[in-house]
C-alpha positions as a LaTeX table, in Angstrom:
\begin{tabular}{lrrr}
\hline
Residue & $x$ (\AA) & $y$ (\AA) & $z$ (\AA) \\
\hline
Unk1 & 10.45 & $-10.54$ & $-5.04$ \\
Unk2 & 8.34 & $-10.90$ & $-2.06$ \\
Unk3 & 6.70 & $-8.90$ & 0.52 \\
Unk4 & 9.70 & $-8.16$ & 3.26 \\
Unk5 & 7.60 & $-6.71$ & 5.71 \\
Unk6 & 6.87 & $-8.13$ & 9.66 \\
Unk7 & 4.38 & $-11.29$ & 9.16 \\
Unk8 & 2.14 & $-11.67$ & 12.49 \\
Unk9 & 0.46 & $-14.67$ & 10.39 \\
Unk10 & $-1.67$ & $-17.01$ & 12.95 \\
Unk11 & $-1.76$ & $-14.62$ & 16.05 \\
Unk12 & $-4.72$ & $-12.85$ & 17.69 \\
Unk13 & $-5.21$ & $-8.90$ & 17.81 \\
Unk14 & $-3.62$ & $-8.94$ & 21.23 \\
Unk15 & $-0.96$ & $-11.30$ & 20.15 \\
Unk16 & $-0.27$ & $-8.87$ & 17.25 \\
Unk17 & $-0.25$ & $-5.81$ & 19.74 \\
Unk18 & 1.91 & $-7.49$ & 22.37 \\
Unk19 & 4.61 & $-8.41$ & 19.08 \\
Unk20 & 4.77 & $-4.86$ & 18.11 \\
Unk21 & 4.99 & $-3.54$ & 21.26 \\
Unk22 & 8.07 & $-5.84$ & 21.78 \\
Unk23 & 9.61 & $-5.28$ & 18.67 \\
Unk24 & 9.48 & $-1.24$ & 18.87 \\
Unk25 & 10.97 & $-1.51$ & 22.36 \\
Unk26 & 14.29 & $-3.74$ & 21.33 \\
Unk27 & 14.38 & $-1.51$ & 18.47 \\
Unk28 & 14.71 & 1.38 & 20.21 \\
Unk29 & 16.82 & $-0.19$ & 22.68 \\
Unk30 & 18.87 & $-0.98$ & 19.27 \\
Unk31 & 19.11 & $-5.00$ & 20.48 \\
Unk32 & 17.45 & $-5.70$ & 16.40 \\
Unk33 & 18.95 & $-4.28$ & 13.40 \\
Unk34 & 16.54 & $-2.85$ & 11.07 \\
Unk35 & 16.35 & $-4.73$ & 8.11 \\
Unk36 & 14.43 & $-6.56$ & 5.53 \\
Unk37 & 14.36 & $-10.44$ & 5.08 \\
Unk38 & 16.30 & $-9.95$ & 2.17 \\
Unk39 & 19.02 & $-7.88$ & 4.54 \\
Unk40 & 18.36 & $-4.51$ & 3.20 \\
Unk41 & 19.29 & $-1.61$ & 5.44 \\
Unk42 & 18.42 & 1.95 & 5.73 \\
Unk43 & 21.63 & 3.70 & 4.67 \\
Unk44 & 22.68 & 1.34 & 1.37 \\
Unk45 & 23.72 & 2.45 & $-1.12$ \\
Unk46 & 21.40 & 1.93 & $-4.61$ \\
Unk47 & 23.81 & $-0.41$ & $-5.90$ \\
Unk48 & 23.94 & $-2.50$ & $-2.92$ \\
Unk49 & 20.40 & $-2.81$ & $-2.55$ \\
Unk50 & 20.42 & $-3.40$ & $-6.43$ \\
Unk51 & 22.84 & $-6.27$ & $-6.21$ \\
Unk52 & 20.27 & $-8.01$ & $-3.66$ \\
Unk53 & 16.75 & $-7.48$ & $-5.52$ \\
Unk54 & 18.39 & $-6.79$ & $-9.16$ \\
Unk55 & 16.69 & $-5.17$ & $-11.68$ \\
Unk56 & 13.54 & $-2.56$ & $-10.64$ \\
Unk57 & 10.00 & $-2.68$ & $-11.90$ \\
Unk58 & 10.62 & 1.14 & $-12.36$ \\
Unk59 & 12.81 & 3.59 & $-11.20$ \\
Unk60 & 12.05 & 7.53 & $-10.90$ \\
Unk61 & 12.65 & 10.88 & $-9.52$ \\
Unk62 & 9.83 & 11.36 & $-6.60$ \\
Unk63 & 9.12 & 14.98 & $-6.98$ \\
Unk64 & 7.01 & 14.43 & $-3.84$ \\
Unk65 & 9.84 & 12.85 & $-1.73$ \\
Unk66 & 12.06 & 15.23 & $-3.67$ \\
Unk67 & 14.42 & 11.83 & $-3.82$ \\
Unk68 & 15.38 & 8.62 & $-6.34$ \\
Unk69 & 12.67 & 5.85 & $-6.34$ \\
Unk70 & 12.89 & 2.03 & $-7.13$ \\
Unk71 & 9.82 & $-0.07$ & $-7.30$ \\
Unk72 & 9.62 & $-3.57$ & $-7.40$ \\
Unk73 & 6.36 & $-4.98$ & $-8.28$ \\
Unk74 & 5.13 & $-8.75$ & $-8.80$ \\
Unk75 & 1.55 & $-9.91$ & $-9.34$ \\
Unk76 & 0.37 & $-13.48$ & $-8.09$ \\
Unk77 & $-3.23$ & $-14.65$ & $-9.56$ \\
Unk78 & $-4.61$ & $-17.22$ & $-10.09$ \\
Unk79 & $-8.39$ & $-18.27$ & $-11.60$ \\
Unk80 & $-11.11$ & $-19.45$ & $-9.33$ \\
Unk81 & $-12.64$ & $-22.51$ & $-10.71$ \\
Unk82 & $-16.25$ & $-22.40$ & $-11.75$ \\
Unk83 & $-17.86$ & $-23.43$ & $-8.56$ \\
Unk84 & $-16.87$ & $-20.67$ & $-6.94$ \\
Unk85 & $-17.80$ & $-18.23$ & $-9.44$ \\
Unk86 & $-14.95$ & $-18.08$ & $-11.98$ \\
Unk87 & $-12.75$ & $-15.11$ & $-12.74$ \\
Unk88 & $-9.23$ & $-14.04$ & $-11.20$ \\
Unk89 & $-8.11$ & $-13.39$ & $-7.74$ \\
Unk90 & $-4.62$ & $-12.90$ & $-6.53$ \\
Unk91 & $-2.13$ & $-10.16$ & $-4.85$ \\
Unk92 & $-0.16$ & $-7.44$ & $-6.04$ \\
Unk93 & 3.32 & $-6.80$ & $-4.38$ \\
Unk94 & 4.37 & $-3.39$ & $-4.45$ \\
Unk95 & 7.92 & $-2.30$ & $-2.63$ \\
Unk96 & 9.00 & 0.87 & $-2.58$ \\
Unk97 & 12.63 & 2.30 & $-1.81$ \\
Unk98 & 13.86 & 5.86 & $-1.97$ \\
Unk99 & 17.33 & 7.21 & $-1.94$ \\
Unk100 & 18.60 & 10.66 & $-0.81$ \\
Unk101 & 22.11 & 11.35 & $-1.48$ \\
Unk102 & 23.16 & 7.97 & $-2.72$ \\
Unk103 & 22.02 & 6.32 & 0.35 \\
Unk104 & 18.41 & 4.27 & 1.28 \\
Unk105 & 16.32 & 6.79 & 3.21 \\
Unk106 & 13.26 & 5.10 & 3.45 \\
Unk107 & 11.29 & 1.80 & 2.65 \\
Unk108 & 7.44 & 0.95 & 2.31 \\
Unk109 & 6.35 & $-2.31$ & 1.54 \\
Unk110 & 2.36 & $-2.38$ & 0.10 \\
Unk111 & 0.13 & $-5.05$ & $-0.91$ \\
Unk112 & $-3.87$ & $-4.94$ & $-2.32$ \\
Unk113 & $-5.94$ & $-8.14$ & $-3.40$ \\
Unk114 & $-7.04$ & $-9.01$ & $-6.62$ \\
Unk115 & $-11.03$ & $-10.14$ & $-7.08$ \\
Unk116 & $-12.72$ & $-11.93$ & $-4.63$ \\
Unk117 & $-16.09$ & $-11.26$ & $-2.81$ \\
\hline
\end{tabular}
């Protein structure tokens, strides 16, 4: 499991503005599909998206959302040696996929750091 969300890695603010500006305007002019790196699609169906990512983290009924919830989680750390201070540092993946009706609704992809200065 990985973070499927756009990467802008190694371009300036502008750059990064300019990108997304593109991208929402070929979306909208539907000349990109929507979809994750891993080829999910709004409008699966659980199973499908299931048979790409396999087993959830944890699945739930979102009382908020009012809709079925899979989360895939994964945690990358590692320990900083003793030079720079010790202790752990790393990322936590968090993806998050609700279904309505049997079908993929809506996707959020979420990431925070672990340790560090």
């Amino acid at each position: 499991m990985k973070n499927e969300g756009h990467d802008f890695t190694d371009l300036a603010k502008t750059d990064v503005d300019k990108e997304a500006k593109n991208y929402e305007k070929n979306f909208k002019q539907e000349r990109i599909s929507a979809k994750t790196n891993n080829g999910i699609r709004l409008g699966m169906t659980e199973t499908q998206v299931r048979n790409i990512l396999g087993k959830p983290t944890k699945q739930m009924w979102s009382k908020k959302f009012e809709a079925r919830e899979l989360i895939y989680r994964r945690r990358d750390t590692w320990l900083k040696s003793k030079q720079d201070g010790g202790g752990e540092e790393g990322t936590d993946w968090s993806n998050y996929y609700l279904f309505r009706n049997g079908k993929l609704y809506y996707i959020e992809f979420s990431q925070s750091a672990i340790g560090g200065a």
